[in-house]
C-alpha positions, 0 to 999 in steps of 0.5 A: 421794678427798677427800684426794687432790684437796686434796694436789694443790695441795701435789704441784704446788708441790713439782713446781714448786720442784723444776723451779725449782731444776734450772733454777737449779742449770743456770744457776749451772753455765753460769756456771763455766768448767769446767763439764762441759759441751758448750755453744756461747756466741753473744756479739754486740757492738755498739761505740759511740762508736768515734772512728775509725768512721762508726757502731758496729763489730758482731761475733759471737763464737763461744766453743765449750765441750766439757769432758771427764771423766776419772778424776782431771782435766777436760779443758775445750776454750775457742775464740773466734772471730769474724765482725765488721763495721767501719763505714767511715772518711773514708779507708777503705769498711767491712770485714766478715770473720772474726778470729784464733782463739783455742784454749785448753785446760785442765786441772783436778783433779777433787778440789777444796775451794772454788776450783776452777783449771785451767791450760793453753796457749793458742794464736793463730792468724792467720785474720782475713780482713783485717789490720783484723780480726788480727795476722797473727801465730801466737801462744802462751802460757798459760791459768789459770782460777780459780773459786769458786762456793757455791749463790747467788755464782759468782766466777770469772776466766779470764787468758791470755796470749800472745806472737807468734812467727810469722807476717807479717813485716811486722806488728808483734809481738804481746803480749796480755793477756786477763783474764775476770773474772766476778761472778754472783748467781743470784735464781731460776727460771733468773735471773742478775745478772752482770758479766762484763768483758774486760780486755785489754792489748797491751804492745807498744803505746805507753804509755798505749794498752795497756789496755781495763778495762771496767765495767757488767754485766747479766742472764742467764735460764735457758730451754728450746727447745721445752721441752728444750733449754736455752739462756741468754740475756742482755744485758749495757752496758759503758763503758770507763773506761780504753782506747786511743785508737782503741777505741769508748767502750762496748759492749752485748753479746747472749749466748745459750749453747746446750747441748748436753750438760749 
């Protein structure tokens, strides 16, 4: 009985160092895009220093992920869509609405070394309530998606790119460019330090206007809503080092990604 009371300590500190690398092995998953996972990332961003606005621009994007396992590939859905609300103007009053979809899918084997990838077509539909918030166009175009990960480090990046080639006539043609490159240590019990920029291009704008390159990052935690459903939150500030004319100077960014399926 005596050497069963002092084995407890020792069962309790494994018990723990077992949940905390569960959790950390979770986290680190949440970190790769091709994760076999359903999971539902909720970004909020809030614009400042935006030069054409009275006060910061907000939207909430939506980015559902649902991975599905066959026998030798994934199949990874990717979605983005938004809800925003831009401040009023000297000219203009203050618009609130939803944006262009984005749908992307990819393809990725399921036997691979160290860099996992996959690749796909990606697709942009026009169904922004106001020509503020869209193109008005109908897009397509290609998806890759690289990644390496090792217990600690995940690198990964998510490129697409997408040409109009529908939609409202009197809109101008679209080429867009989007780059997700993304950083991350895990330093334990469901932390993660991360940088994770959006670096976007339209090549039909005017040179010198084309490209938004954003630097900064932040932090994710790894917990669980009423003790079992995982959920990850974090916070992350860019600034934008390059960006046109009209684009808000920087960017702070509210995530949390619910899961549910891990």
């Amino acid at each position: 009985m005596k050497n069963s009371i002092l084995l407890l300590p020792f069962i309790f500190i494994l018990f723990i160092q077992k949940s905390f690398a569960q959790k950390d092995e979770l986290a680190a998953k949440l970190q790769n895009p091709l994760a076999n996972i359903v999971a539902l990332p909720i970004q909020h961003n809030i614009g400042v220093g935006s030069p054409n606005y009275n006060g910061s621009t907000y939207s909430m994007s939506l980015q559902p992920i649902i991975a599905n396992e066959h026998k030798h590939f994934n199949l990874v859905h990717r979605g983005v869509f938004a809800m925003s609300y831009l401040p009023p103007t000297h000219e203009k009053e203050s618009i609130v609405g939803v944006s262009d979809l984005n749908y992307s899918f990819f393809l990725s084997p399921k036997k691979v070394k160290k860099l996992a990838w996959g690749i796909g077509p990606s697709i942009d539909i026009p169904t922004a309530s106001n020509e503020m918030l869209g193109t008005g166009k109908w897009g397509a175009g290609a998806a890759v998606v690289m990644v390496y990960q090792t217990p600690k480090w995940t690198f990964d990046m998510v490129v697409r790119q997408t040409f109009s080639f529908g939609g409202d006539s009197q809109r101008d043609d679209v080429q867009n460019f989007v780059c997700q490159a993304l950083a991350a240590y895990g330093i334990g019990n469901g932390w993660v330090i991360n940088t994770f920029p959006t670096i976007t291009a339209n090549w039909s704008a005017e040179k010198g206007q084309q490209w938004t390159v954003p630097l900064g990052g932040g932090f994710n935690k790894l917990v669980f809503l009423g003790g079992k459903i995982p959920m990850n939150i974090g916070a992350q500030y860019y600034h934008n080092v390059v960006r046109p004319d009209h684009v808000a100077k920087g960017e702070f960014r509210l995530i949390t990604t619910i899961v549910l399926r891990k």
